[in-house]
DRENMARSE-769042 format. One record per atom (N, C-alpha, C): x, y, z; residue in three letters; atom name. Coordinates in Angstrom, 3 decimals, always signed. Layout:
N
east:X&north:Y&up:Z&resn:ALA&name:CA
...
//
This chain:
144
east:-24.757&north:+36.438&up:-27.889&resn:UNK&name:N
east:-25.112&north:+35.203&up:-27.237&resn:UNK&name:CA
east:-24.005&north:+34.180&up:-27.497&resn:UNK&name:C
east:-23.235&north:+33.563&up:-26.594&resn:UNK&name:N
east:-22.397&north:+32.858&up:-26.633&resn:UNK&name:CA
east:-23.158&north:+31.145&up:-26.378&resn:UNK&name:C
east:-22.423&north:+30.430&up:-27.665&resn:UNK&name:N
east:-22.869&north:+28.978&up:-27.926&resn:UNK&name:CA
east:-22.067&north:+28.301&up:-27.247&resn:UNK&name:C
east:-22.865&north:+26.867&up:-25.970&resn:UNK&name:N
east:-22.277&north:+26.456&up:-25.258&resn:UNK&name:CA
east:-22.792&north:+24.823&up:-25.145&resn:UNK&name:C
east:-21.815&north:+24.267&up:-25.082&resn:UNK&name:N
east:-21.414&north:+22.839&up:-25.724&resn:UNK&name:CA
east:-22.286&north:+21.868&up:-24.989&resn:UNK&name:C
east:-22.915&north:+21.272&up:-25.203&resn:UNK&name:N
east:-23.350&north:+20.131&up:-24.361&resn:UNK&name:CA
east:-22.801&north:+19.268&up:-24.144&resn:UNK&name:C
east:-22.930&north:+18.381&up:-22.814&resn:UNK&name:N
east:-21.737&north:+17.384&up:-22.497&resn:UNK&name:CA
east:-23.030&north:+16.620&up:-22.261&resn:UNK&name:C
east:-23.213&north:+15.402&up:-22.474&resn:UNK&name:N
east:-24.370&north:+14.531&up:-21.783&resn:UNK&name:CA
east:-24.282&north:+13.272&up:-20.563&resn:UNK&name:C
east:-22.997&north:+13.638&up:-20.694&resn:UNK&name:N
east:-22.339&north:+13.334&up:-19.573&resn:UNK&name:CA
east:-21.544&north:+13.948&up:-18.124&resn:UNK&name:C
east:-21.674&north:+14.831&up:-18.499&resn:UNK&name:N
east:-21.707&north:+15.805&up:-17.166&resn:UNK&name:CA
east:-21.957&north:+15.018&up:-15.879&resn:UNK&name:C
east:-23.227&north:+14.885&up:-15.623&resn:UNK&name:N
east:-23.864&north:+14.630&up:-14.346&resn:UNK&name:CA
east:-23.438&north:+12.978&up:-14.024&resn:UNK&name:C
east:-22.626&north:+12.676&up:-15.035&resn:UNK&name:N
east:-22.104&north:+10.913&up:-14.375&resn:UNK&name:CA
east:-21.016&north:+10.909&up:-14.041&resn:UNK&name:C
east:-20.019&north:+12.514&up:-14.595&resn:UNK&name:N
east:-18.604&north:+12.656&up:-14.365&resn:UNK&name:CA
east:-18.737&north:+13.546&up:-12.760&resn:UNK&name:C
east:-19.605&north:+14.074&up:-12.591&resn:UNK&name:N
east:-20.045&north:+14.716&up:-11.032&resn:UNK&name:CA
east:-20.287&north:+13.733&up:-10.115&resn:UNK&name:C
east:-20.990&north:+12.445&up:-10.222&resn:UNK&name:N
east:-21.081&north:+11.055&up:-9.693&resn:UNK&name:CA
east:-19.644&north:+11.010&up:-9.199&resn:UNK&name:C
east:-19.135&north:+10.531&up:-10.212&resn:UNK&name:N
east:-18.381&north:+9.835&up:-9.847&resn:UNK&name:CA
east:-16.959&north:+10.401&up:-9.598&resn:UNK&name:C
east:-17.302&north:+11.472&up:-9.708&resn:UNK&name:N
east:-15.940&north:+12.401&up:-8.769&resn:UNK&name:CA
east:-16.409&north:+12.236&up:-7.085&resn:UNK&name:C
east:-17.946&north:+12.335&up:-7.157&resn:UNK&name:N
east:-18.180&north:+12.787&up:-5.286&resn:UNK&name:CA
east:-17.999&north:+11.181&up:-4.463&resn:UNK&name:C
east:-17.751&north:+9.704&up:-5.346&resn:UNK&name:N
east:-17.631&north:+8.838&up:-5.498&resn:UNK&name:CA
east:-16.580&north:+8.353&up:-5.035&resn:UNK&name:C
east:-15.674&north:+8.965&up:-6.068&resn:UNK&name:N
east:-13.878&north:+8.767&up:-5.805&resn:UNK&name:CA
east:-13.649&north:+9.338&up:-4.482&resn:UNK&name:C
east:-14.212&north:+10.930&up:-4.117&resn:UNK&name:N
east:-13.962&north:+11.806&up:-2.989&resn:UNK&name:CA
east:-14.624&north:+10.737&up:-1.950&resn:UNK&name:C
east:-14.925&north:+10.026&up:-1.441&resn:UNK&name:N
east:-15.837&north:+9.316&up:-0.815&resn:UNK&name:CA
east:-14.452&north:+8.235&up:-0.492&resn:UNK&name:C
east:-14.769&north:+7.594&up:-1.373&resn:UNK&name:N
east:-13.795&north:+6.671&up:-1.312&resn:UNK&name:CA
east:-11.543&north:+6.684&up:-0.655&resn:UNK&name:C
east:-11.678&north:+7.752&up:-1.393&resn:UNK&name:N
east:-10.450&north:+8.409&up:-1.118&resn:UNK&name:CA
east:-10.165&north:+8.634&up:-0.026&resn:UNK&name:C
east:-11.078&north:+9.357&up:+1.124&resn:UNK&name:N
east:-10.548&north:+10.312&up:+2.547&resn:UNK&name:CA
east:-10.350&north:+8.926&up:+3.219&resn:UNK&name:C
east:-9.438&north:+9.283&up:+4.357&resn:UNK&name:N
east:-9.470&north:+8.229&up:+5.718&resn:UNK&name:CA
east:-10.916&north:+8.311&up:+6.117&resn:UNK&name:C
east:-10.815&north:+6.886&up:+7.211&resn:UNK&name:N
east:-12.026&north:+6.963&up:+7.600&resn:UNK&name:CA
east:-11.531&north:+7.138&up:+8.877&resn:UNK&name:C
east:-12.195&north:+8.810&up:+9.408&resn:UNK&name:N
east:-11.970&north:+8.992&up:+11.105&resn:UNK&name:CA
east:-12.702&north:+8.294&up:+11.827&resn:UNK&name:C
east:-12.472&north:+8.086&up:+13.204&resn:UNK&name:N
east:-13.023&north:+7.516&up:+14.362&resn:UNK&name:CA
east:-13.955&north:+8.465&up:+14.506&resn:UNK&name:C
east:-13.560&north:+9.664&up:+14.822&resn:UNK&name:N
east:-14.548&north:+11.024&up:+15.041&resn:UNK&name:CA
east:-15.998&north:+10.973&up:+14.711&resn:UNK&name:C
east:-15.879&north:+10.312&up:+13.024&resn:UNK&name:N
east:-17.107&north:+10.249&up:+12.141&resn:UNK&name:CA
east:-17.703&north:+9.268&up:+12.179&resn:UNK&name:C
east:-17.250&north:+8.000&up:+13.174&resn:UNK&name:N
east:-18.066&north:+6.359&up:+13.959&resn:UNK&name:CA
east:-18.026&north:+5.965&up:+12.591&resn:UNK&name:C
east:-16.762&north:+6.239&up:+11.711&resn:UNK&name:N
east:-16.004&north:+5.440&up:+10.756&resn:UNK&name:CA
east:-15.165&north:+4.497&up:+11.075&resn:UNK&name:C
east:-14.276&north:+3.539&up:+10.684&resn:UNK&name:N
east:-13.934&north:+2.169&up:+11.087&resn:UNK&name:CA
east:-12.584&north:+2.928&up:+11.149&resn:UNK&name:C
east:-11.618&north:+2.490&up:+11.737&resn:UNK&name:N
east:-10.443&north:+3.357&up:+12.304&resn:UNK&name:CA
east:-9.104&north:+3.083&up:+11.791&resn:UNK&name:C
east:-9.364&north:+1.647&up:+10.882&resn:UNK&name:N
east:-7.624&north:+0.879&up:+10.480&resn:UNK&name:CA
east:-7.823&north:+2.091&up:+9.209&resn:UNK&name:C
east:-6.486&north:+2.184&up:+8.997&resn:UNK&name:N
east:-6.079&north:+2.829&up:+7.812&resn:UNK&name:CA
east:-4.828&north:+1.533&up:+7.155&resn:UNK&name:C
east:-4.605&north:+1.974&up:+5.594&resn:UNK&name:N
east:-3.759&north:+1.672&up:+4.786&resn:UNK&name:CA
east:-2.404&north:+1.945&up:+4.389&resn:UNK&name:C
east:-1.464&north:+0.928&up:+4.855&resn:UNK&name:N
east:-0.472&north:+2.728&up:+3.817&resn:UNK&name:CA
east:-0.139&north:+2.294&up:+2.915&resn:UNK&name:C
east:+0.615&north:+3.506&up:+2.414&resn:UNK&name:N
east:+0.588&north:+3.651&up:+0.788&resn:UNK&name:CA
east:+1.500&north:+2.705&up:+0.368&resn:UNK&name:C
east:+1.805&north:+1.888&up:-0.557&resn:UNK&name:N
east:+2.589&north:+0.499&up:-1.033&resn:UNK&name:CA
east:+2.887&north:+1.079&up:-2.543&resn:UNK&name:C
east:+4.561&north:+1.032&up:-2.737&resn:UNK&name:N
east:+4.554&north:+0.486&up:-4.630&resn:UNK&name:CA
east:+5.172&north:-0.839&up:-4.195&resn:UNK&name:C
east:+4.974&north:-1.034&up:-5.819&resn:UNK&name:N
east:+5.422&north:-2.572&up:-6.460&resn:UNK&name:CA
east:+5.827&north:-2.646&up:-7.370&resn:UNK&name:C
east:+7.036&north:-3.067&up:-7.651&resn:UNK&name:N
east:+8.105&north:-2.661&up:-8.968&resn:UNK&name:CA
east:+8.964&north:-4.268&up:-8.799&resn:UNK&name:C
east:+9.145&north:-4.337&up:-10.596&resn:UNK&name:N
east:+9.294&north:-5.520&up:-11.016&resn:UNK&name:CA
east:+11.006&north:-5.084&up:-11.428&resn:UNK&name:C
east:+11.744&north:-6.117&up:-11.015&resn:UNK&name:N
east:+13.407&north:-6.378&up:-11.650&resn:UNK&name:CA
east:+13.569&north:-7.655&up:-12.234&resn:UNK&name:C
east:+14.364&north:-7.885&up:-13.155&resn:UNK&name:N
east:+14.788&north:-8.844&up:-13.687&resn:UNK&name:CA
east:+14.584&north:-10.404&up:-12.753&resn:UNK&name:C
east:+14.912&north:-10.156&up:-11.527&resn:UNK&name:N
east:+15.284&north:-11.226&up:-10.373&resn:UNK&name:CA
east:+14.052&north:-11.189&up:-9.441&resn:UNK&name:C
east:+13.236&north:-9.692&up:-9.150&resn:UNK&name:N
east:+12.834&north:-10.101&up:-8.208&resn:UNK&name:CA
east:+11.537&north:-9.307&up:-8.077&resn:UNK&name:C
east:+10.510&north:-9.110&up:-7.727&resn:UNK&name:N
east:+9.360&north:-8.137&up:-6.690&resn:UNK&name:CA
east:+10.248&north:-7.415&up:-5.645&resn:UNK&name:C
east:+10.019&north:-5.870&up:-5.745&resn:UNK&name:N
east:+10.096&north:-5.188&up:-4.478&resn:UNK&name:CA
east:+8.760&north:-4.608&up:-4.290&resn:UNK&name:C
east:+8.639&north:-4.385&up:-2.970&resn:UNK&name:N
east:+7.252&north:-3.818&up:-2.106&resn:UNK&name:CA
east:+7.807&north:-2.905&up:-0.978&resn:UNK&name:C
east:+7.681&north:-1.685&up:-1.601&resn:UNK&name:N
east:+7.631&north:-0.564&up:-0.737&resn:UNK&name:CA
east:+6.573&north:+0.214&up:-0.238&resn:UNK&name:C
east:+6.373&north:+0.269&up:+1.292&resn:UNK&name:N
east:+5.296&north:+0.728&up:+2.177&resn:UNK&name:CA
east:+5.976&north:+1.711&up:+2.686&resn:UNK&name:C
east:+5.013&north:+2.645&up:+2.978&resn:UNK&name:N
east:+5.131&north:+4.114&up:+3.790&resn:UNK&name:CA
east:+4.859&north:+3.630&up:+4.966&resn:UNK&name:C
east:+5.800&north:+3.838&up:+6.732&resn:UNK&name:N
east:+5.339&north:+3.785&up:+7.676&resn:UNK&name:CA
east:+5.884&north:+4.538&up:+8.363&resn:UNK&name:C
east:+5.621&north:+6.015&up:+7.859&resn:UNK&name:N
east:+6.479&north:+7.083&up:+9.130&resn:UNK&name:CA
east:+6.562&north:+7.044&up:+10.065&resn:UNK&name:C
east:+7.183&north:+7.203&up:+11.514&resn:UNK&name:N
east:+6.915&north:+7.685&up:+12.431&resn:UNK&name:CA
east:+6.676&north:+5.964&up:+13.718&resn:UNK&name:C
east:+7.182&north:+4.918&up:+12.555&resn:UNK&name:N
east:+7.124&north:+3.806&up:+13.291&resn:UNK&name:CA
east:+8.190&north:+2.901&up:+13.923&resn:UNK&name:C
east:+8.124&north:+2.312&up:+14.628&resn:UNK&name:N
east:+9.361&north:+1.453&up:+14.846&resn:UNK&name:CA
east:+9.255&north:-0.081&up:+14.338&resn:UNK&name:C
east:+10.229&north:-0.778&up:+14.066&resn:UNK&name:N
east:+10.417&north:-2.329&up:+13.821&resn:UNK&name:CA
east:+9.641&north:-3.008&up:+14.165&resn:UNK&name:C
east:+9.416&north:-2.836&up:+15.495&resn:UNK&name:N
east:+8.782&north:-3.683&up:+16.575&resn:UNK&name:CA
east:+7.376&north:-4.089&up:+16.432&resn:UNK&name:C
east:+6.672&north:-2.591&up:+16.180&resn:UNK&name:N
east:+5.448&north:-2.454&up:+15.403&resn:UNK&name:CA
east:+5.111&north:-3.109&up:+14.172&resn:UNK&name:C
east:+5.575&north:-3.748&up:+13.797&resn:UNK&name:N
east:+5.335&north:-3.819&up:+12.002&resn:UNK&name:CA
east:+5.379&north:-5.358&up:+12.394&resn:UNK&name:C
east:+4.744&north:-6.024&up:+11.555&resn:UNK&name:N
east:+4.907&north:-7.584&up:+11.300&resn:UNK&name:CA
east:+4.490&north:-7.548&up:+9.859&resn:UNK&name:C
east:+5.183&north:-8.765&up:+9.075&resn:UNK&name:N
east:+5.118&north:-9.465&up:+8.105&resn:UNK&name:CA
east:+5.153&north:-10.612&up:+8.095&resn:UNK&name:C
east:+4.106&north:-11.177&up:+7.140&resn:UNK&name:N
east:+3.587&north:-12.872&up:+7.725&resn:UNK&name:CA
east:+3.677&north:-13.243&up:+6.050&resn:UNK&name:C
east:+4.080&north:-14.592&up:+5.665&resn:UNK&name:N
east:+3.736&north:-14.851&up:+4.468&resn:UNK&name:CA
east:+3.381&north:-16.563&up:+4.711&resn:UNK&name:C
east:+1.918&north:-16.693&up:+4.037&resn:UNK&name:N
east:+1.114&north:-18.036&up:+4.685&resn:UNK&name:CA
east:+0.402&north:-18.387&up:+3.059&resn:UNK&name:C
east:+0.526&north:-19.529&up:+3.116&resn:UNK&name:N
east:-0.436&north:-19.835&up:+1.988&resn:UNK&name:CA
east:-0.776&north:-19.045&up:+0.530&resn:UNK&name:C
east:+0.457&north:-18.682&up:+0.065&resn:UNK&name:N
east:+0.803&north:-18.077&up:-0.924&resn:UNK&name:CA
east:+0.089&north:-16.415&up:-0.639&resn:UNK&name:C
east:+0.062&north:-15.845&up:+0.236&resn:UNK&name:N
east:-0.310&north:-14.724&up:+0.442&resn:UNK&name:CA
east:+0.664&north:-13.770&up:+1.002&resn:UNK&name:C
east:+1.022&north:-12.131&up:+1.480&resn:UNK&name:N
east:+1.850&north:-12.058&up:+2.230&resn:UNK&name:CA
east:+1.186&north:-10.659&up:+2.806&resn:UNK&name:C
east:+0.989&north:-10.527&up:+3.967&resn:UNK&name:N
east:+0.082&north:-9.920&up:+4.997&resn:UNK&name:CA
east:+1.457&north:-8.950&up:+5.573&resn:UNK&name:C
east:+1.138&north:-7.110&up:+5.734&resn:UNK&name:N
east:+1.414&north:-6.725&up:+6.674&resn:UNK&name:CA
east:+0.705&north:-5.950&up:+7.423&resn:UNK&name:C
east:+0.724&north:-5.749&up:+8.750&resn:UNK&name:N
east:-0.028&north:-5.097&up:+9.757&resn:UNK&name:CA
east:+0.777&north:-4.671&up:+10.683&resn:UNK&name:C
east:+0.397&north:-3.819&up:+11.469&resn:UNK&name:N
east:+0.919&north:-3.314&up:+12.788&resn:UNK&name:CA
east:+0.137&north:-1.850&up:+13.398&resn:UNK&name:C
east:+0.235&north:-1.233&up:+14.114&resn:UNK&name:N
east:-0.643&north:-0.210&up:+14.968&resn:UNK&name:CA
east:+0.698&north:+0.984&up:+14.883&resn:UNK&name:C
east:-0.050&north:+1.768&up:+14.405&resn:UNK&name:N
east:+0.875&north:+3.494&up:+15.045&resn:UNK&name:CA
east:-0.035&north:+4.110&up:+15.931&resn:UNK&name:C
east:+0.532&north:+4.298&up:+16.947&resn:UNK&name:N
east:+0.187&north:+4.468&up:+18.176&resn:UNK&name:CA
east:+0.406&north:+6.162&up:+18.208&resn:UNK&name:C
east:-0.368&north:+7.017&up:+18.751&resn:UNK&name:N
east:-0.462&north:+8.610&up:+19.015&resn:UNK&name:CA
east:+0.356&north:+8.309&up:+20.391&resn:UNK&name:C
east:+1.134&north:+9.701&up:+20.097&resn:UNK&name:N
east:+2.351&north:+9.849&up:+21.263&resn:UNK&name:CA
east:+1.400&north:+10.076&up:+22.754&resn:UNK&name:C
east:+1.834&north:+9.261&up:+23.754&resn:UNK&name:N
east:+0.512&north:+9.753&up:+25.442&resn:UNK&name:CA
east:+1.014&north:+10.577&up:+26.010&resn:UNK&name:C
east:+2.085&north:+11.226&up:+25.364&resn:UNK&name:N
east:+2.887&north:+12.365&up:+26.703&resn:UNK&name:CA
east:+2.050&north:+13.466&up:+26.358&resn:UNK&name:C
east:+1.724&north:+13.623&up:+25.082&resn:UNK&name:N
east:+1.084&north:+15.206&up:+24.303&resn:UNK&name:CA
east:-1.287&north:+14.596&up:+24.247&resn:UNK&name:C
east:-1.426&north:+15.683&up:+25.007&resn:UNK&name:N
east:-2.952&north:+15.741&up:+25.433&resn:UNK&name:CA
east:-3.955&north:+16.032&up:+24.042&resn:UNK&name:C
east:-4.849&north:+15.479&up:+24.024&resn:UNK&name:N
east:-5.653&north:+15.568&up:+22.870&resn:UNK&name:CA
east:-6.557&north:+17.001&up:+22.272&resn:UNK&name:C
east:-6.748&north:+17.401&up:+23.665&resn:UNK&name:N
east:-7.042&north:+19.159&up:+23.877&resn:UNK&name:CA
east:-6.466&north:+19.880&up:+23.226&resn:UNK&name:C
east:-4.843&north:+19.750&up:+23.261&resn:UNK&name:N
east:-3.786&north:+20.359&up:+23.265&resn:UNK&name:CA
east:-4.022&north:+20.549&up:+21.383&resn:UNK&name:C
east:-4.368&north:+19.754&up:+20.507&resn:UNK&name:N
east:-4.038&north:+19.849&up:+19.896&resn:UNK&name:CA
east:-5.250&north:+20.720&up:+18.858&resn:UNK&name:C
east:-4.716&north:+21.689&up:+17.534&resn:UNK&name:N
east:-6.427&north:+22.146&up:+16.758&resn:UNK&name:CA
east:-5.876&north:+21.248&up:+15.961&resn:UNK&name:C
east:-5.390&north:+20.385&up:+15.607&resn:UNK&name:N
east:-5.920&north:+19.663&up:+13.946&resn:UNK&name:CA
east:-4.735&north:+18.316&up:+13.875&resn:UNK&name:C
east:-6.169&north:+16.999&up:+13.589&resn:UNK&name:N
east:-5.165&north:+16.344&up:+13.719&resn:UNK&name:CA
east:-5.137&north:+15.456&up:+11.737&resn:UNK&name:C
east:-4.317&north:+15.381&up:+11.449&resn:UNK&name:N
east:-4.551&north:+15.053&up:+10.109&resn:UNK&name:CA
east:-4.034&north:+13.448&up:+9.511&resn:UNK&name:C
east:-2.849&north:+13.325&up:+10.725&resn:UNK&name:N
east:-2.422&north:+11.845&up:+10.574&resn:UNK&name:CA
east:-2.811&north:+10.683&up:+11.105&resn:UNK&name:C
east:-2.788&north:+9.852&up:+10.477&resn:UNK&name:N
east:-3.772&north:+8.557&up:+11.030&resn:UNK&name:CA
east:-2.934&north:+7.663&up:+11.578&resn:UNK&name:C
east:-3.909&north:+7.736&up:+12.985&resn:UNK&name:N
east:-3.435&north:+6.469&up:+14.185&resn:UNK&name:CA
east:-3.926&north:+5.292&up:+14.325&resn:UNK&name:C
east:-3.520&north:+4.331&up:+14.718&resn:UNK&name:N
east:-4.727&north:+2.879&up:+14.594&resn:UNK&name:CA
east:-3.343&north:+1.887&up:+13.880&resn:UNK&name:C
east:-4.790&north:+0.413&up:+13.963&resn:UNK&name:N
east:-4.214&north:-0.616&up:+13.454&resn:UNK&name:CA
east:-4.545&north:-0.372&up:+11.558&resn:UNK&name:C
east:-3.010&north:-1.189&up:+10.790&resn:UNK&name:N
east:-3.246&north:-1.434&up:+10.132&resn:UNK&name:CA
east:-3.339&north:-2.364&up:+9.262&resn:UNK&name:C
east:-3.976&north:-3.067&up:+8.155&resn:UNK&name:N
east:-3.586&north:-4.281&up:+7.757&resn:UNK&name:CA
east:-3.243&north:-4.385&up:+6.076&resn:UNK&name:C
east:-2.337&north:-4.827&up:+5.510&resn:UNK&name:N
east:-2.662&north:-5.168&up:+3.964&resn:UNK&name:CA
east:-2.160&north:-6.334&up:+3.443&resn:UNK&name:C
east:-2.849&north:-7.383&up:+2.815&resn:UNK&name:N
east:-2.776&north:-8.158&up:+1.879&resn:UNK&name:CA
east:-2.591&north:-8.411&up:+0.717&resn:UNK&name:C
east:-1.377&north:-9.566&up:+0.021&resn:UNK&name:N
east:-1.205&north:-9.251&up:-1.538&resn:UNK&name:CA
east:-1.130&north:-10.062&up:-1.546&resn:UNK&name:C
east:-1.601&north:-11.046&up:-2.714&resn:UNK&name:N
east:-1.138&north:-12.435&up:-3.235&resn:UNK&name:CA
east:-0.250&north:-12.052&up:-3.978&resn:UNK&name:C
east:+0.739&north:-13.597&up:-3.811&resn:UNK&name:N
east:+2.419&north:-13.813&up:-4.429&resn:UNK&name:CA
east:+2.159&north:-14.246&up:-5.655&resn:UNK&name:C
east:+2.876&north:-14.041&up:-6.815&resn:UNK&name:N
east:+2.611&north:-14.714&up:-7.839&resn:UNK&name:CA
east:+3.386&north:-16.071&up:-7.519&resn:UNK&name:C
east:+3.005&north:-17.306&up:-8.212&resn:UNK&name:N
east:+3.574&north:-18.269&up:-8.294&resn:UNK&name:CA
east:+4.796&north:-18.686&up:-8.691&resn:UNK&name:C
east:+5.521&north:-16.925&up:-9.100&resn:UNK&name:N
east:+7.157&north:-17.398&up:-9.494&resn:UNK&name:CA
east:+7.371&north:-16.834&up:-8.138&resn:UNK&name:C
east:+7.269&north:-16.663&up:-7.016&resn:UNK&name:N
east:+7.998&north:-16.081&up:-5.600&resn:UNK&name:CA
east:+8.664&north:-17.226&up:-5.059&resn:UNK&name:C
east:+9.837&north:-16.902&up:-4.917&resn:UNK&name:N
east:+10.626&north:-18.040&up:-4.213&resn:UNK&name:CA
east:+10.403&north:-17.661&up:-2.432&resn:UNK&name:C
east:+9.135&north:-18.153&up:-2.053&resn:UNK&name:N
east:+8.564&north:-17.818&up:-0.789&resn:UNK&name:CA
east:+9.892&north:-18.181&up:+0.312&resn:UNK&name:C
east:+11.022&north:-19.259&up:+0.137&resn:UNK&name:N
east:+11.609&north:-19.312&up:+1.062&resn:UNK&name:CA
east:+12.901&north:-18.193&up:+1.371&resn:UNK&name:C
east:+12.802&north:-17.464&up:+0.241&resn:UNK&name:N
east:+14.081&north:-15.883&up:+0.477&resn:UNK&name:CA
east:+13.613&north:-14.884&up:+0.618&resn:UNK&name:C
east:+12.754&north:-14.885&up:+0.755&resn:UNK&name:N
east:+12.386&north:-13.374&up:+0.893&resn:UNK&name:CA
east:+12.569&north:-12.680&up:+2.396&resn:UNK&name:C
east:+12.868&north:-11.599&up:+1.806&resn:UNK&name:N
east:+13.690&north:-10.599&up:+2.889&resn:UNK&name:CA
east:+13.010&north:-9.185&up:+3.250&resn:UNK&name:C
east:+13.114&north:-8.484&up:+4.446&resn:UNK&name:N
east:+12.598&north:-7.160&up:+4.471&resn:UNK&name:CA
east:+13.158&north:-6.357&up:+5.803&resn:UNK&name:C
east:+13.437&north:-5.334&up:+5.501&resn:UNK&name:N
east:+14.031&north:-4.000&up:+6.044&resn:UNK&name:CA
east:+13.273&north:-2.744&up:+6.185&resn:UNK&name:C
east:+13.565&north:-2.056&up:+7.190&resn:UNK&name:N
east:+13.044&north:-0.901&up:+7.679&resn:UNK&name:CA
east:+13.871&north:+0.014&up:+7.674&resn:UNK&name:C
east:+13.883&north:+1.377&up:+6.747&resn:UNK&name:N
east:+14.620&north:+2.513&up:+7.154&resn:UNK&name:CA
east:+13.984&north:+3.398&up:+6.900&resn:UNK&name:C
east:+14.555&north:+4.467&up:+7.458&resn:UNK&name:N
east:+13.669&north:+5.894&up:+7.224&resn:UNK&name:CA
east:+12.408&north:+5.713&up:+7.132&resn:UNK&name:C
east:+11.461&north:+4.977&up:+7.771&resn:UNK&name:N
east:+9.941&north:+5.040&up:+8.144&resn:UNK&name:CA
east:+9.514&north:+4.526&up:+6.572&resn:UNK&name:C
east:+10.056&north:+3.268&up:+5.627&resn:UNK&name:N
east:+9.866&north:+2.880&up:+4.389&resn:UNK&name:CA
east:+10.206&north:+1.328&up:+4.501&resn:UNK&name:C
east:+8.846&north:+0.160&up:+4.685&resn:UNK&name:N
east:+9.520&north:-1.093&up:+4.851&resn:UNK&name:CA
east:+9.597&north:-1.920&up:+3.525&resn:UNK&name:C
east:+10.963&north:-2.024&up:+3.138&resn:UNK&name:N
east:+10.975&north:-2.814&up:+1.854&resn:UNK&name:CA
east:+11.022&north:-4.250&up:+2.423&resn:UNK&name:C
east:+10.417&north:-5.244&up:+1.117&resn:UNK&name:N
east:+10.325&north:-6.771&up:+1.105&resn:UNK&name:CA
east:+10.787&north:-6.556&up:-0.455&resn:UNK&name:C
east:+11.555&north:-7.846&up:-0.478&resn:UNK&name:N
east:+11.949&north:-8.176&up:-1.730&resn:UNK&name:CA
east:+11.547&north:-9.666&up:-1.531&resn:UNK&name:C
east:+11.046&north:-10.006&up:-2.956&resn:UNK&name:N
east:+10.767&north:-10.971&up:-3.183&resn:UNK&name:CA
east:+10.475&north:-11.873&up:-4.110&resn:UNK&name:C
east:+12.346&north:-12.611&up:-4.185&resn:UNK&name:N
east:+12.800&north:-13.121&up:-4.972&resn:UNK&name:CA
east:+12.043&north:-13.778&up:-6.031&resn:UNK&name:C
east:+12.585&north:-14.195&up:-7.662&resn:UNK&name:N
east:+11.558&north:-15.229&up:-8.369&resn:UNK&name:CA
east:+12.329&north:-16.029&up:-8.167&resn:UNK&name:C
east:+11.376&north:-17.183&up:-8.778&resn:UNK&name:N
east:+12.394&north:-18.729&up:-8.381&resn:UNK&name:CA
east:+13.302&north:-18.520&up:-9.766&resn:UNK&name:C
east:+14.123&north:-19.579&up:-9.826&resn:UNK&name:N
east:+15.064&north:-19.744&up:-11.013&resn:UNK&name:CA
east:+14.873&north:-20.055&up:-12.495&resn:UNK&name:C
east:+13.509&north:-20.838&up:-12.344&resn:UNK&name:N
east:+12.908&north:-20.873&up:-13.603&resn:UNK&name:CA
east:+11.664&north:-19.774&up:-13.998&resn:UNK&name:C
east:+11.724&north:-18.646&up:-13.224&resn:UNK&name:N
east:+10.345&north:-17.652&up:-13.811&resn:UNK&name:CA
east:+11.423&north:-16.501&up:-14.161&resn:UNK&name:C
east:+12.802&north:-16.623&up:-14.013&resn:UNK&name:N
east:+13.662&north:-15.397&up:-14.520&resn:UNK&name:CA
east:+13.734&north:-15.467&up:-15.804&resn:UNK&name:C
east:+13.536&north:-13.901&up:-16.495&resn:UNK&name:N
east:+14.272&north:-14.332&up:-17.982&resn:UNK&name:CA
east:+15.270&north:-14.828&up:-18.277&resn:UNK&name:C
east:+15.613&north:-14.847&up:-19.119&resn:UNK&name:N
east:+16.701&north:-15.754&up:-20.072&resn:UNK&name:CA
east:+16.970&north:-15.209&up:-21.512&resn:UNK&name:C
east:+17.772&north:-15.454&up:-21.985&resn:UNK&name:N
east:+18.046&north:-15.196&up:-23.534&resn:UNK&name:CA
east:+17.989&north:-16.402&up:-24.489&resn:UNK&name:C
east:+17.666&north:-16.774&up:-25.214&resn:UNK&name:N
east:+17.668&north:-17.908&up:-25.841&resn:UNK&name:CA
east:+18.439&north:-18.068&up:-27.319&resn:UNK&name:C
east:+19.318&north:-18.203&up:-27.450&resn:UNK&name:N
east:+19.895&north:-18.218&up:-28.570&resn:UNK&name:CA
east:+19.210&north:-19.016&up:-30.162&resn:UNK&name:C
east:+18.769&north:-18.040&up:-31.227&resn:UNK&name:N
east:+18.131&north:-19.064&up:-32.568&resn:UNK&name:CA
east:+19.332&north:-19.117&up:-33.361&resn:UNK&name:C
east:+19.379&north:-20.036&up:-33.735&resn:UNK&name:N
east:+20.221&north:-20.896&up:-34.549&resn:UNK&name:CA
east:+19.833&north:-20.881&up:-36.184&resn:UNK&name:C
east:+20.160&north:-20.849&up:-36.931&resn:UNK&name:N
east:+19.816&north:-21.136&up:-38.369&resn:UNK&name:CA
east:+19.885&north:-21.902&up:-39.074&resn:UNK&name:C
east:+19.236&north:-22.670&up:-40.464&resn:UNK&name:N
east:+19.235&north:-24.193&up:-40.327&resn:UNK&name:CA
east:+18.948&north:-24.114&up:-41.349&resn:UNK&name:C
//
């Protein structure tokens, strides 16, 4: 007879896996789920500045807007499914079409009037500068 461990937590770690799984998938149209999707964003800190890198394969410039209002900075735009290729045509569709939107508040060191952003290879970076007094510094101690 083999002795086997009790977990008493089991059934809250099963929760909340089917939870995460829930949360996690796109939401299809198919399933009279809401249709905007997200994309994926990092955010990485430099000495000088915020960068914000978004995934937007398969998009053009034109599509994409970036708005920065009231200490916030908003991007959105629509990827549009190609109309030459028929919906029949296809067994499986896995990438998500639709509008999208995302929002980040700026911290209060963003020097909101430089900030800059570029599109290449389907990846839109924003950089966004700190002001002059939220950069580090070195401070020299003295002895006395």
């Amino acid at each position: 007879m083999a002795i086997v461990q009790y977990d008493p937590f089991q059934g809250i770690r099963g929760l909340q896996q089917e939870i995460n799984r829930l949360f996690d998938r796109d939401f299809e149209p198919a399933a009279g789920l809401a249709s905007e999707w997200a994309p994926r964003v990092d955010i990485r800190e430099e000495n000088d500045k915020l960068v914000l890198s978004a995934d937007l394969p398969g998009m053009e410039q034109k599509e994409i807007s970036v708005h920065v209002e009231n200490g916030y900075l908003s991007l959105s735009g629509e990827r549009k499914m190609d109309k030459e290729v028929k919906k029949e045509n296809y067994h499986r569709v896995e990438r998500v079409f639709g509008r999208f939107s995302r929002t980040f508040q700026l911290p209060s060191s963003t020097d909101v009037e430089h900030i800059q952003a570029s599109y290449r290879n389907g990846v839109l970076e924003i950089v966004l500068p700190k002001k002059e007094q939220a950069k580090p510094r070195a401070i020299a101690v003295t002895i006395q």
